[in-house]
MIDOSE-1310 file (N, C-alpha, C; in nm, 2 decimals, decimal comma, always signed):
residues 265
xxxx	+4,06/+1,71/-2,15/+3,93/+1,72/-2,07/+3,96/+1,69/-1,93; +3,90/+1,75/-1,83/+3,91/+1,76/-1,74/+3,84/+1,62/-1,64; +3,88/+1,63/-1,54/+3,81/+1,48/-1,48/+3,61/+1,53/-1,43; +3,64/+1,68/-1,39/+3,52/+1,72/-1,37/+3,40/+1,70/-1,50
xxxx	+3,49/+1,75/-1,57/+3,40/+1,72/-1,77/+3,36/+1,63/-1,78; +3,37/+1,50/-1,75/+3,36/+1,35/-1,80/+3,19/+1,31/-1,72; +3,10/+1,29/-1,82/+3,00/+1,32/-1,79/+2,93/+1,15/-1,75; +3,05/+1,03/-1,74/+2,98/+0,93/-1,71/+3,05/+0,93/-1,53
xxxx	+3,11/+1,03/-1,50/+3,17/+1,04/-1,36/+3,07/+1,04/-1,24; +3,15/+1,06/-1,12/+3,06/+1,10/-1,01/+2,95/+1,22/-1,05; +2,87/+1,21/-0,97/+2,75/+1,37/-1,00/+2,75/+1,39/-0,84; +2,74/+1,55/-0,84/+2,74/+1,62/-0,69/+2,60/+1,61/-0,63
xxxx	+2,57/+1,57/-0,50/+2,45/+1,55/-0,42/+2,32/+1,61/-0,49; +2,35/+1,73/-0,51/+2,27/+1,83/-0,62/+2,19/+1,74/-0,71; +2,28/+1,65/-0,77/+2,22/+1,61/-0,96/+2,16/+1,48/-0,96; +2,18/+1,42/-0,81/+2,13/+1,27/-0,76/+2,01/+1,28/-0,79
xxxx	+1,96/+1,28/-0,88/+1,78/+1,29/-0,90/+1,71/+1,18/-0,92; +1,60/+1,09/-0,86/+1,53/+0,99/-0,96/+1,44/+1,13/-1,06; +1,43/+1,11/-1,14/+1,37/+1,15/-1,21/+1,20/+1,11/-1,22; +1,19/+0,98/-1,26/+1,12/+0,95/-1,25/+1,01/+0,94/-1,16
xxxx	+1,09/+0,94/-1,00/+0,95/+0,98/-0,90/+0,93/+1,16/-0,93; +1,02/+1,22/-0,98/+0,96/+1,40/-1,01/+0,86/+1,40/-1,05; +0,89/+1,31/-1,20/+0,80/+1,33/-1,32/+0,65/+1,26/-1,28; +0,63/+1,19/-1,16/+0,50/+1,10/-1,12/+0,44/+1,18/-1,03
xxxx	+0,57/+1,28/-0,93/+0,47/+1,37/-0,85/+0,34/+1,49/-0,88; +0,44/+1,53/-1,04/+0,38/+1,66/-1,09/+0,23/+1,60/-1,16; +0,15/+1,63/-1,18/+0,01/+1,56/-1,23/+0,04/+1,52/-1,35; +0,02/+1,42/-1,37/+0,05/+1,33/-1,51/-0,11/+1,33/-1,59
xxxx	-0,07/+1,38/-1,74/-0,19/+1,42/-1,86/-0,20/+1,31/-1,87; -0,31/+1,26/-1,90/-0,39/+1,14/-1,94/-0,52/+1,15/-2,01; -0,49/+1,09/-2,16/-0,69/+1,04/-2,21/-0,64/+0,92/-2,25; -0,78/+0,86/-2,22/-0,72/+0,68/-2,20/-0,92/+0,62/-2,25
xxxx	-0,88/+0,50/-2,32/-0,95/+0,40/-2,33/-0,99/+0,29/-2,18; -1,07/+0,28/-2,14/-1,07/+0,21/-2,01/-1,18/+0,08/-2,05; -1,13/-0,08/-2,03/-1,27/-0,12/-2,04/-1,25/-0,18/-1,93; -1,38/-0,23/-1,88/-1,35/-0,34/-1,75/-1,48/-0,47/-1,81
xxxx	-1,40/-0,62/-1,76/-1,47/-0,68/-1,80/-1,47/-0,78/-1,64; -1,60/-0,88/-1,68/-1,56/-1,00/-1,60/-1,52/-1,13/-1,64; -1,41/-1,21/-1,56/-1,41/-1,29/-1,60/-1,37/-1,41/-1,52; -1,37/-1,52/-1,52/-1,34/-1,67/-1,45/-1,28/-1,63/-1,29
xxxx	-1,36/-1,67/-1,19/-1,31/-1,61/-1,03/-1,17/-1,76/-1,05; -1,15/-1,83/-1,15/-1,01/-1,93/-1,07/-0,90/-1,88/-1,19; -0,92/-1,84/-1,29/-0,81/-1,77/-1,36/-0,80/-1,64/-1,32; -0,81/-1,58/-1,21/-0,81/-1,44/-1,13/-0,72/-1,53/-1,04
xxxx	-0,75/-1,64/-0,99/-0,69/-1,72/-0,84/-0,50/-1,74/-0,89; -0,54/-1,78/-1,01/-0,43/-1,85/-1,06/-0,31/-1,77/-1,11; -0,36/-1,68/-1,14/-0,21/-1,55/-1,16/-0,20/-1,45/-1,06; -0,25/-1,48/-0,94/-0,16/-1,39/-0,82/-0,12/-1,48/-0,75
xxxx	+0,02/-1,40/-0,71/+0,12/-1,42/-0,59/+0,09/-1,41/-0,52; +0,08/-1,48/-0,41/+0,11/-1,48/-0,23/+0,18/-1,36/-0,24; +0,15/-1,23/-0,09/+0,03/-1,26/-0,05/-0,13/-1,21/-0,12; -0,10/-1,16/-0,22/-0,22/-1,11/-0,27/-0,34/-1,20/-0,29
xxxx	-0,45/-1,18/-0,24/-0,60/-1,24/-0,33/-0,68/-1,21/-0,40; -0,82/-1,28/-0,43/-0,85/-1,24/-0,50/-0,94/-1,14/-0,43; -0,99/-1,03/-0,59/-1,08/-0,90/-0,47/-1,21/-0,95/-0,50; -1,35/-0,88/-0,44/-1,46/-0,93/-0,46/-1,53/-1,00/-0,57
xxxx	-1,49/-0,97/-0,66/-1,53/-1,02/-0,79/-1,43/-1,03/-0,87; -1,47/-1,08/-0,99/-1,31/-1,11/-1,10/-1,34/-1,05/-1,23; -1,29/-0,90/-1,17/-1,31/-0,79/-1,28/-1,16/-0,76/-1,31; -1,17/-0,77/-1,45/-1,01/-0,71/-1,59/-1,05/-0,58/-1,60
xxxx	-0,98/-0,48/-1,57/-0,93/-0,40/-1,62/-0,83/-0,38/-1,75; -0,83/-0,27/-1,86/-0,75/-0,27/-1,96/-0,79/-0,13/-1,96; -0,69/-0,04/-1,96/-0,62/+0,10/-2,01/-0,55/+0,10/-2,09; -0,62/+0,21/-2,19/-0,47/+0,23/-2,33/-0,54/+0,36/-2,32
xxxx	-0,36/+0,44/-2,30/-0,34/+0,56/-2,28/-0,29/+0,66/-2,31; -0,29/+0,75/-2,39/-0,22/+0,88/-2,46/-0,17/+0,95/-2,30; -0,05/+0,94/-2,27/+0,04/+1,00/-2,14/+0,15/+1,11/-2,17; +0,14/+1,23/-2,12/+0,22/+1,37/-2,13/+0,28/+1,36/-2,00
xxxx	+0,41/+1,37/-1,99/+0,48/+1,43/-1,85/+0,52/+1,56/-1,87; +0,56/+1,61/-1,74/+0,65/+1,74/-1,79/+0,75/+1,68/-1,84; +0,81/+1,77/-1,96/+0,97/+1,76/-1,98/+0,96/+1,64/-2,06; +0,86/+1,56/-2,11/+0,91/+1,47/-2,21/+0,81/+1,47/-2,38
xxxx	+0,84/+1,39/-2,43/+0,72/+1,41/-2,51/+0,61/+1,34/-2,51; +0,52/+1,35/-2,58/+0,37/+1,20/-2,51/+0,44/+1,07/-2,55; +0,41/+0,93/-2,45/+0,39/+0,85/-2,50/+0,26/+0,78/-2,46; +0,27/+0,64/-2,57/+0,14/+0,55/-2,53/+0,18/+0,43/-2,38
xxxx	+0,10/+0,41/-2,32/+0,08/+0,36/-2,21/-0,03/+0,25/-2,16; -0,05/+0,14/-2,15/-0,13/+0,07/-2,12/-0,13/-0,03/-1,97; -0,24/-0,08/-1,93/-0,21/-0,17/-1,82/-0,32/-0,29/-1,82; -0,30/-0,38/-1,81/-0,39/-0,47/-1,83/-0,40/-0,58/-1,71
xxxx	-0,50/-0,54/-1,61/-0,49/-0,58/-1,48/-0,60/-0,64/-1,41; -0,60/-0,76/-1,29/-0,71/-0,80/-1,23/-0,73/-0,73/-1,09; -0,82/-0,80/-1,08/-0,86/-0,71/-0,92/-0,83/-0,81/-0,83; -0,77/-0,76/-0,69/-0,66/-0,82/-0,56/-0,72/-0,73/-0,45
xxxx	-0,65/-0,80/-0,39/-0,65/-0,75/-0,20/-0,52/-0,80/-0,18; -0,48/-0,71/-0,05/-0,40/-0,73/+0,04/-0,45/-0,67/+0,13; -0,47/-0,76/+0,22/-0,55/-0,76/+0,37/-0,64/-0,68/+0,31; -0,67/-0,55/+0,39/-0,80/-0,44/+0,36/-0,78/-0,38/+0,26
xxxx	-0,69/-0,37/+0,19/-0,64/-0,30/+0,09/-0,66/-0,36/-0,06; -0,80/-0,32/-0,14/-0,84/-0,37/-0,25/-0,78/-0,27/-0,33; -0,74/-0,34/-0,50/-0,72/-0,28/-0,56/-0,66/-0,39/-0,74; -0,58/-0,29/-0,79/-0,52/-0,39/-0,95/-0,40/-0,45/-0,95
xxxx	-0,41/-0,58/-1,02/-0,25/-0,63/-1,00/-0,22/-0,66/-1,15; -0,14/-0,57/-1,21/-0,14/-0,57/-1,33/-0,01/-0,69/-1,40; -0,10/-0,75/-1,49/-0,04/-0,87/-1,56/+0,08/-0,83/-1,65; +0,01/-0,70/-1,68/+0,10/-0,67/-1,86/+0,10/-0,52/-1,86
xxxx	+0,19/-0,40/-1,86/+0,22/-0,30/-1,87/+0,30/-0,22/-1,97; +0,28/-0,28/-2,12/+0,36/-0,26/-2,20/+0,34/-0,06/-2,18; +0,47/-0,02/-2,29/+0,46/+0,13/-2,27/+0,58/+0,11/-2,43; +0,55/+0,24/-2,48/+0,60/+0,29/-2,58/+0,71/+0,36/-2,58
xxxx	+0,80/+0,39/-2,49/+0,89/+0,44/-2,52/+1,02/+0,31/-2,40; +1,13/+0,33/-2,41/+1,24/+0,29/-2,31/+1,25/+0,35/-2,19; +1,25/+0,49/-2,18/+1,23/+0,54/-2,06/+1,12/+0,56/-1,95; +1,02/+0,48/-2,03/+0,88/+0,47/-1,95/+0,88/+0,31/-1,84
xxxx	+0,94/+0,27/-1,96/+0,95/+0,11/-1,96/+1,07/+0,09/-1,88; +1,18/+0,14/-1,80/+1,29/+0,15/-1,74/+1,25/+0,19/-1,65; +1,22/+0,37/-1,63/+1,21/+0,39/-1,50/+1,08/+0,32/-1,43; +1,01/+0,26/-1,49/+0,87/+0,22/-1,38/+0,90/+0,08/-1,35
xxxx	+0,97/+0,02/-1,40/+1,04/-0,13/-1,37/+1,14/-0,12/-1,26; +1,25/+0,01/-1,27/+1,34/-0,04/-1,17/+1,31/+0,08/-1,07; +1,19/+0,15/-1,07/+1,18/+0,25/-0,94/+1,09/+0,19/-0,86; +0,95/+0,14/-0,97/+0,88/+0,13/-0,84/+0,82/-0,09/-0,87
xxxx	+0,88/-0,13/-0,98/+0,90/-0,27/-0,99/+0,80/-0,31/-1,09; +0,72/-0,20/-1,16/+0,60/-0,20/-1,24/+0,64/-0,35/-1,36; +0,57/-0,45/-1,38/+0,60/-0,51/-1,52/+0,59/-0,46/-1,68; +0,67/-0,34/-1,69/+0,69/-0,27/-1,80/+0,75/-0,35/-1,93
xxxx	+0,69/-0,33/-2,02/+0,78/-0,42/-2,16/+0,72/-0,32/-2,26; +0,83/-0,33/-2,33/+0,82/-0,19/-2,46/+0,74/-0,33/-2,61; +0,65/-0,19/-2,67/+0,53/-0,23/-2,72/+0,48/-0,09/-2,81; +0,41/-0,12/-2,94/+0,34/-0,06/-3,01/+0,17/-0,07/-2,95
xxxx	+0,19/+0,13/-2,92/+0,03/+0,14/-2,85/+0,00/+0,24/-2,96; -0,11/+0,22/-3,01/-0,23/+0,32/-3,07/-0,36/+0,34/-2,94; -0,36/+0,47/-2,95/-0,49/+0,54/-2,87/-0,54/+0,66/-2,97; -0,61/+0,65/-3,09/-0,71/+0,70/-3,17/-0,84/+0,75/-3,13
xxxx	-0,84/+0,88/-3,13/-1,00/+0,95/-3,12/-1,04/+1,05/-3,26; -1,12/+1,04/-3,33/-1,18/+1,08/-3,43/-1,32/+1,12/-3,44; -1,32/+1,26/-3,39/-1,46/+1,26/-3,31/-1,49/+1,20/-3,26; -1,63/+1,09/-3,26/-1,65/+1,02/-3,17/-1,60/+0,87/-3,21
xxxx	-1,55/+0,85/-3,30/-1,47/+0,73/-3,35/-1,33/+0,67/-3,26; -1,31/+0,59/-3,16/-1,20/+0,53/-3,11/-1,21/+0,43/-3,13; -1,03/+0,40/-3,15/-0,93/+0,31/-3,21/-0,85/+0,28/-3,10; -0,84/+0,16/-3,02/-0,66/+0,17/-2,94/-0,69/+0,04/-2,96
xxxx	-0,52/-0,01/-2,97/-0,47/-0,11/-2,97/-0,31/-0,17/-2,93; -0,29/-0,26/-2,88/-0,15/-0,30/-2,84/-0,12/-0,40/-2,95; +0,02/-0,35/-2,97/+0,12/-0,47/-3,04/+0,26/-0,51/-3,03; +0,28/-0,66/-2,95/+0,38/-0,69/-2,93/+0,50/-0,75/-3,00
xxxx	+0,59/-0,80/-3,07/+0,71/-0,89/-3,11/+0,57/-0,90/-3,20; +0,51/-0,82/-3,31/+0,47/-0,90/-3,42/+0,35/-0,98/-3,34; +0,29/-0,95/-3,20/+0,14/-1,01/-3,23/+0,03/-0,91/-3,17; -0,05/-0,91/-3,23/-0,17/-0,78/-3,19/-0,25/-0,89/-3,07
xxxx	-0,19/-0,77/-2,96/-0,25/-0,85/-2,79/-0,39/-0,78/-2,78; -0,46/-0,66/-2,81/-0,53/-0,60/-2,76/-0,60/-0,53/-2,84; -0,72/-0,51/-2,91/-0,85/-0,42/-2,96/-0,92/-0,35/-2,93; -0,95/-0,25/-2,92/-1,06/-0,19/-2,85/-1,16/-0,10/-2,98
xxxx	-1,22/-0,12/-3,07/-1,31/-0,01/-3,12/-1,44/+0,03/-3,13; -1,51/+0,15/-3,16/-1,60/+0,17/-3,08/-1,61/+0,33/-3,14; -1,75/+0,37/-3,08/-1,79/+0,50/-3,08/-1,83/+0,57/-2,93; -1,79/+0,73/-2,90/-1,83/+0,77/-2,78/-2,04/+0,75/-2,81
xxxx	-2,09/+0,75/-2,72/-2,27/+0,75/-2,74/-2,25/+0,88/-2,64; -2,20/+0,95/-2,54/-2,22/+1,04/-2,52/-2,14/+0,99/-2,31; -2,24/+1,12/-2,26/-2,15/+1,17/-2,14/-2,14/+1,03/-2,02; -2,06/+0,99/-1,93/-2,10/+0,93/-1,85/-2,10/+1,02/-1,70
xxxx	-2,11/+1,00/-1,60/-2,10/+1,05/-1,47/-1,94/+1,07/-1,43; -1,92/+1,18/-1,40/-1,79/+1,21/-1,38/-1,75/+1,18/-1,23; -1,68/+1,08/-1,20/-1,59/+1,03/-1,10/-1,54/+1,15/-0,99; -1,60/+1,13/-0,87/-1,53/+1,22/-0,76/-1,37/+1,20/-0,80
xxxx	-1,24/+1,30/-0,70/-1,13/+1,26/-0,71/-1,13/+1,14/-0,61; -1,05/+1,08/-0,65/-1,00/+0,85/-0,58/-0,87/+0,89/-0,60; -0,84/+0,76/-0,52/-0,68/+0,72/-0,51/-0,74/+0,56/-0,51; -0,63/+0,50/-0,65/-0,68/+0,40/-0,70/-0,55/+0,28/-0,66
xxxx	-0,54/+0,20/-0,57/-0,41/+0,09/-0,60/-0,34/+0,04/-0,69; -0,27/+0,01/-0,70/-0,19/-0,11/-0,80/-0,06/-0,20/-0,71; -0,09/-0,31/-0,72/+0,02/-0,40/-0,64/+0,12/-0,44/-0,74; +0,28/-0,40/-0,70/+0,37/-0,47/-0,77/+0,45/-0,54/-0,69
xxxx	+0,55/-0,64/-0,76/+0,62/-0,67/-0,70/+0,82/-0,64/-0,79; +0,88/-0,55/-0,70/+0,99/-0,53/-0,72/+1,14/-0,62/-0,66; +1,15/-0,68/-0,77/+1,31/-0,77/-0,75/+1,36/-0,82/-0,90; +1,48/-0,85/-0,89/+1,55/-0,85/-1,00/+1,58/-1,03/-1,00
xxxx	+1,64/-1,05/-1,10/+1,71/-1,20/-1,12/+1,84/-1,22/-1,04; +1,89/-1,28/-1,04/+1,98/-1,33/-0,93/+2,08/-1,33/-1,06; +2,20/-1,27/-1,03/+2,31/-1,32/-1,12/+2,37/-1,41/-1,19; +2,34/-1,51/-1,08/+2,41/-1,62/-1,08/+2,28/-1,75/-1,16
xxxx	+2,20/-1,67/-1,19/+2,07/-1,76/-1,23/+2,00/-1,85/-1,09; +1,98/-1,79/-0,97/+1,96/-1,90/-0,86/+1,84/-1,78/-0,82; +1,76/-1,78/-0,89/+1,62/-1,76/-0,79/+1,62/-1,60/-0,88; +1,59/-1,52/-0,75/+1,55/-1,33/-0,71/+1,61/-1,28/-0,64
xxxx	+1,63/-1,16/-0,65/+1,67/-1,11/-0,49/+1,60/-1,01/-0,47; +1,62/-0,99/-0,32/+1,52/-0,90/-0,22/+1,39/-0,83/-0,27; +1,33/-0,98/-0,28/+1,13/-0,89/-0,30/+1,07/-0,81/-0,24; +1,01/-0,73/-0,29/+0,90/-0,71/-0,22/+0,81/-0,61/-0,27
xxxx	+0,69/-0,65/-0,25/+0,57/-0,58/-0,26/+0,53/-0,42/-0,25; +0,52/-0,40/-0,35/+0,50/-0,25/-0,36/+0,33/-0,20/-0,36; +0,30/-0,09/-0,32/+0,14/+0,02/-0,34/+0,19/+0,09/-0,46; +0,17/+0,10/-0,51/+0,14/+0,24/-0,67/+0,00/+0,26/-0,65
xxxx	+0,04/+0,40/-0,56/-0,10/+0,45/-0,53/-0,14/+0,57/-0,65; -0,24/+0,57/-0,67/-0,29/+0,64/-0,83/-0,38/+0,79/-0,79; -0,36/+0,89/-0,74/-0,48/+1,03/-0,70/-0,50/+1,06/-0,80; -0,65/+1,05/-0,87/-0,68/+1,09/-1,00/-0,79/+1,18/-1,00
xxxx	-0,77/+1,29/-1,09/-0,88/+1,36/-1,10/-0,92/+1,39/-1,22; -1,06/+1,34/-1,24/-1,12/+1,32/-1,37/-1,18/+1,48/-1,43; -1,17/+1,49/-1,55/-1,23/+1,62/-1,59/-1,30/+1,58/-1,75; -1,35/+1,51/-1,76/-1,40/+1,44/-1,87/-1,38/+1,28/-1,85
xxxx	-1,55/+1,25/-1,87/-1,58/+1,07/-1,87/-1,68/+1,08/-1,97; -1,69/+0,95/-2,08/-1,73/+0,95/-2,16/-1,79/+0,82/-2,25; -1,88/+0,78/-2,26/-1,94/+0,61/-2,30/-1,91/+0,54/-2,40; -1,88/+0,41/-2,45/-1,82/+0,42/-2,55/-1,89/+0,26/-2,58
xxxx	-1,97/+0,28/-2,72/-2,06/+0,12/-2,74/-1,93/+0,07/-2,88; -1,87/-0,05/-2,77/-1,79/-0,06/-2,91/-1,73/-0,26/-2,87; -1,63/-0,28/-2,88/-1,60/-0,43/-2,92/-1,46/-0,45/-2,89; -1,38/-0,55/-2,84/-1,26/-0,57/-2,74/-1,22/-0,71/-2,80
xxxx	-1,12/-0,72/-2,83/-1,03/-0,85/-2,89/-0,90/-0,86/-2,86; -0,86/-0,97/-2,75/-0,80/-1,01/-2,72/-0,68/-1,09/-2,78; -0,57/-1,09/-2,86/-0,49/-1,20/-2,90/-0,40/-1,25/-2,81; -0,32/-1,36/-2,89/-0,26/-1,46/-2,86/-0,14/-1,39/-2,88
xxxx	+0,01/-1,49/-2,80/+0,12/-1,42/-2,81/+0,21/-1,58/-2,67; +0,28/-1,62/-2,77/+0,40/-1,73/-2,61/+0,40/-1,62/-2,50; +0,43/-1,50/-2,53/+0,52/-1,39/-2,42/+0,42/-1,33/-2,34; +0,32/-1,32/-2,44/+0,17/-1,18/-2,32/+0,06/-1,27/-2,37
xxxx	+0,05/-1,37/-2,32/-0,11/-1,44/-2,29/-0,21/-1,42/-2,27; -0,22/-1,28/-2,32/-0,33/-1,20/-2,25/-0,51/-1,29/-2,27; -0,48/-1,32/-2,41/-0,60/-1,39/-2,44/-0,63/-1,51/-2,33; -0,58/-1,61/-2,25/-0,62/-1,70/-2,14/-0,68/-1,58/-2,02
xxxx	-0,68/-1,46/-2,02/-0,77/-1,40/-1,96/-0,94/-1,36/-1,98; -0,99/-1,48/-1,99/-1,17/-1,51/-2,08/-1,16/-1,39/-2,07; -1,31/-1,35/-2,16/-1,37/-1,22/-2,13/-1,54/-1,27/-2,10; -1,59/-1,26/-1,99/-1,72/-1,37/-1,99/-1,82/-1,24/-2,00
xxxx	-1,79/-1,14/-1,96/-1,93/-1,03/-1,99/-1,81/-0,86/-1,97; -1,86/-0,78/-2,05/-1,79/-0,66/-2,01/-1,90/-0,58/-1,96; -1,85/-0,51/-1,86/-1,91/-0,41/-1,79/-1,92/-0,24/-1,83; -1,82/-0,23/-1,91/-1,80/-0,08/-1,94/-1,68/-0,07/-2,02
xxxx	-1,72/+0,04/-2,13/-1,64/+0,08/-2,23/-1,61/+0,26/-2,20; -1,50/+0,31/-2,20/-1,50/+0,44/-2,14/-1,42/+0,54/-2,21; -1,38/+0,69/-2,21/-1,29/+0,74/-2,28/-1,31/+0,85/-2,16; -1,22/+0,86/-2,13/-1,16/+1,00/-2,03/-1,02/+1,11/-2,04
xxxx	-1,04/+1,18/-1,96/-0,96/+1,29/-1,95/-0,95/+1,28/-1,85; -0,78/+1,26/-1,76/-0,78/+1,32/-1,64/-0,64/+1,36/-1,62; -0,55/+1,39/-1,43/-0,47/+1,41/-1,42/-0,45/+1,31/-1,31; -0,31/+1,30/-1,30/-0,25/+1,17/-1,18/-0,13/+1,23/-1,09
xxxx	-0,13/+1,23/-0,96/-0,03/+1,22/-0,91/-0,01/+1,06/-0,86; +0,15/+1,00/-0,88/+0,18/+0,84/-0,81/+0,24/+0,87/-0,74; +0,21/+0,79/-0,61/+0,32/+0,77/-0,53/+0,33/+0,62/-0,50; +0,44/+0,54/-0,48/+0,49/+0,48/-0,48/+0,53/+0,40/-0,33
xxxx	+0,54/+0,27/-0,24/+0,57/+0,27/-0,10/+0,58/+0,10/-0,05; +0,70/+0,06/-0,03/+0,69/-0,06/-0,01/+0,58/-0,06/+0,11; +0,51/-0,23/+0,09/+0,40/-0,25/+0,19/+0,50/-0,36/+0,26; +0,58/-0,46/+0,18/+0,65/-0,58/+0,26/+0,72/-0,60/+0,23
xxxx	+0,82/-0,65/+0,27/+0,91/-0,81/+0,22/+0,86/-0,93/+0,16; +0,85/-0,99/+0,08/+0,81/-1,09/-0,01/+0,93/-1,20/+0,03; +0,87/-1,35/+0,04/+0,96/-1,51/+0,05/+0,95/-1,51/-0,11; +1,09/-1,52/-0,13/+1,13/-1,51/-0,30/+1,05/-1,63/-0,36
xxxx	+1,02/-1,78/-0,27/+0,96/-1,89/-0,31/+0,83/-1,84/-0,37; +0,73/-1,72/-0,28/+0,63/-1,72/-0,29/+0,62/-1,68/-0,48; +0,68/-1,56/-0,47/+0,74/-1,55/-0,64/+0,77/-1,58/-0,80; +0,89/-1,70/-0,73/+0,93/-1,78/-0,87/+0,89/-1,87/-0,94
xxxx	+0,74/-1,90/-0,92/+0,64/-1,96/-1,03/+0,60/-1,89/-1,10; +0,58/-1,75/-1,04/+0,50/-1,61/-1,14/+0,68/-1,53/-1,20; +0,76/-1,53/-1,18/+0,86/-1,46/-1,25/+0,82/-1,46/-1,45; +0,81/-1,54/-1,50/+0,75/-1,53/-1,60/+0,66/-1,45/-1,66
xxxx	+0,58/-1,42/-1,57/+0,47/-1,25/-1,60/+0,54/-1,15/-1,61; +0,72/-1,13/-1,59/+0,72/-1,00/-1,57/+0,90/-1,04/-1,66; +0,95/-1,14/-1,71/+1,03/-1,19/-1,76/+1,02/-1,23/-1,87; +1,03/-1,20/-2,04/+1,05/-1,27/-2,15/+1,13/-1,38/-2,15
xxxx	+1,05/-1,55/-2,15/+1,10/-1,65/-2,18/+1,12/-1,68/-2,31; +1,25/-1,61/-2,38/+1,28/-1,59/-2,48/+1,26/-1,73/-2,63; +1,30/-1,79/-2,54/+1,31/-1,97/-2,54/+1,20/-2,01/-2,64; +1,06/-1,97/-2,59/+0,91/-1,98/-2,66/+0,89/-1,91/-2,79
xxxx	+0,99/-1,81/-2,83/+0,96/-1,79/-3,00/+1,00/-1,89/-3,02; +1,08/-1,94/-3,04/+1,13/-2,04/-3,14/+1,03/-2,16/-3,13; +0,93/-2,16/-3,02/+0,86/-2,30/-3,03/+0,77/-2,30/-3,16; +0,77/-2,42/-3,25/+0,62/-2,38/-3,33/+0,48/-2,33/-3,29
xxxx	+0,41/-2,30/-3,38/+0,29/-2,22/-3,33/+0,24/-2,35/-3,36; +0,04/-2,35/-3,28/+0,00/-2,48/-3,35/-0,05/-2,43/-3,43; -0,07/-2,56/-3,52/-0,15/-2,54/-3,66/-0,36/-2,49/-3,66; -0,34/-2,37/-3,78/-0,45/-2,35/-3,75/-0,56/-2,43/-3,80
x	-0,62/-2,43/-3,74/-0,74/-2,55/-3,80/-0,88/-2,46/-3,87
């Protein structure tokens, strides 16, 4: 075999592709479960990073998503996020982004710093009957079921935020390196919105806590159809300090299966 043949070799300028930003430019298929709820303005306070704040109110967002790219096959997709600011710039800062396949969960972790973790998603529609749900290591984080009641107001086209933060662990176990804060900016255009009277349950899990995110009132149950272009754009530099009390949102502290669960009472 030749040294050209060897296909873990150099690749010619030509083949240098992220793929992944391709696959985000071309309009990404989407029908998705959307709920938004409210909940506690100091548990909003308490899981963002410097510099992000909190945005005007302390509204959860939760997406579960049936997602088609070009060139691959569907997977499921979810985001489970609060509302933030940076400076003028309001928008989602997502806690938990499980995804169903490895390549979803790879490239959006190390291109644009997304907190991806691979996960069992159901997104079920049965005429007007929906089903979605998340399941992680064996614990069901997420519920949604419910009936469409019919049409809602279809959404001008938006460009929607999402704040990440992109850096890896330090080799040496001593901190992060080179943070910093990312826009995943979202251009969506809706072509079906749809109401949905139904019921949201939250579980427990050591790894995805999602349940210490109360749910004090929900605002809207939803079922849509749309298309997305992402783009992606560092806004800063991040002080790694600001960081390494939240590394755990975006890191399995493996450590915690093994703790006992408490006893149920």
């Amino acid at each position: 075999m030749s040294a050209n043949a060897v296909r873990y070799g150099p690749r010619p300028p030509q083949e240098r592709v992220d793929h992944e930003i391709d696959a985000t430019k071309a309009p990404i298929a989407t029908e998705a479960v959307t709920v938004t709820y409210l909940t506690d303005p100091d548990i909003v306070a308490a899981v963002l990073p410097r510099p992000l704040e909190p945005g005007a109110e302390p509204l959860v967002r939760i997406q579960l998503q049936r997602v088609r790219l070009d060139g691959r096959p569907p997977f499921g997709s979810a985001v489970f996020s609060v509302t933030a600011r940076h400076g003028d710039i309001a928008g989602d800062y997502p806690l938990f982004m499980p995804q169903s396949t490895e390549q979803s969960v790879t490239g959006g972790r190390e291109t644009f710093g997304e907190p991806k973790k691979l996960a069992h998603i159901e997104v079920q529609r049965d005429g007007d009957r929906v089903d979605a749900g998340v399941e992680r290591l064996g614990h069901r984080l997420i519920g949604v079921h419910g009936r469409v009641t019919g049409p809602g107001e279809l959404p001008p086209d938006q460009t929607n935020t999402e704040f990440y933060f992109k850096f890896l662990r330090a080799p040496d176990g001593n901190g992060i390196t080179d943070p910093h804060l990312v826009y995943g900016e979202y251009h969506r255009h809706y072509e079906l919105l749809e109401i949905i009277d139904g019921t949201v349950e939250l579980g427990d899990s050591p790894l995805d806590p999602v349940a210490d995110i109360a749910i004090r009132e929900i605002r809207s149950i939803t079922w849509c159809r749309r298309r997305t272009v992402q783009v992606g754009r560092i806004a800063q530099p991040v002080p790694a300090e600001w960081l390494l009390p939240y590394v755990h949102q975006r890191y399995d502290d493996v450590a915690l299966l093994a703790a006992p669960r408490p006893a149920q009472v």
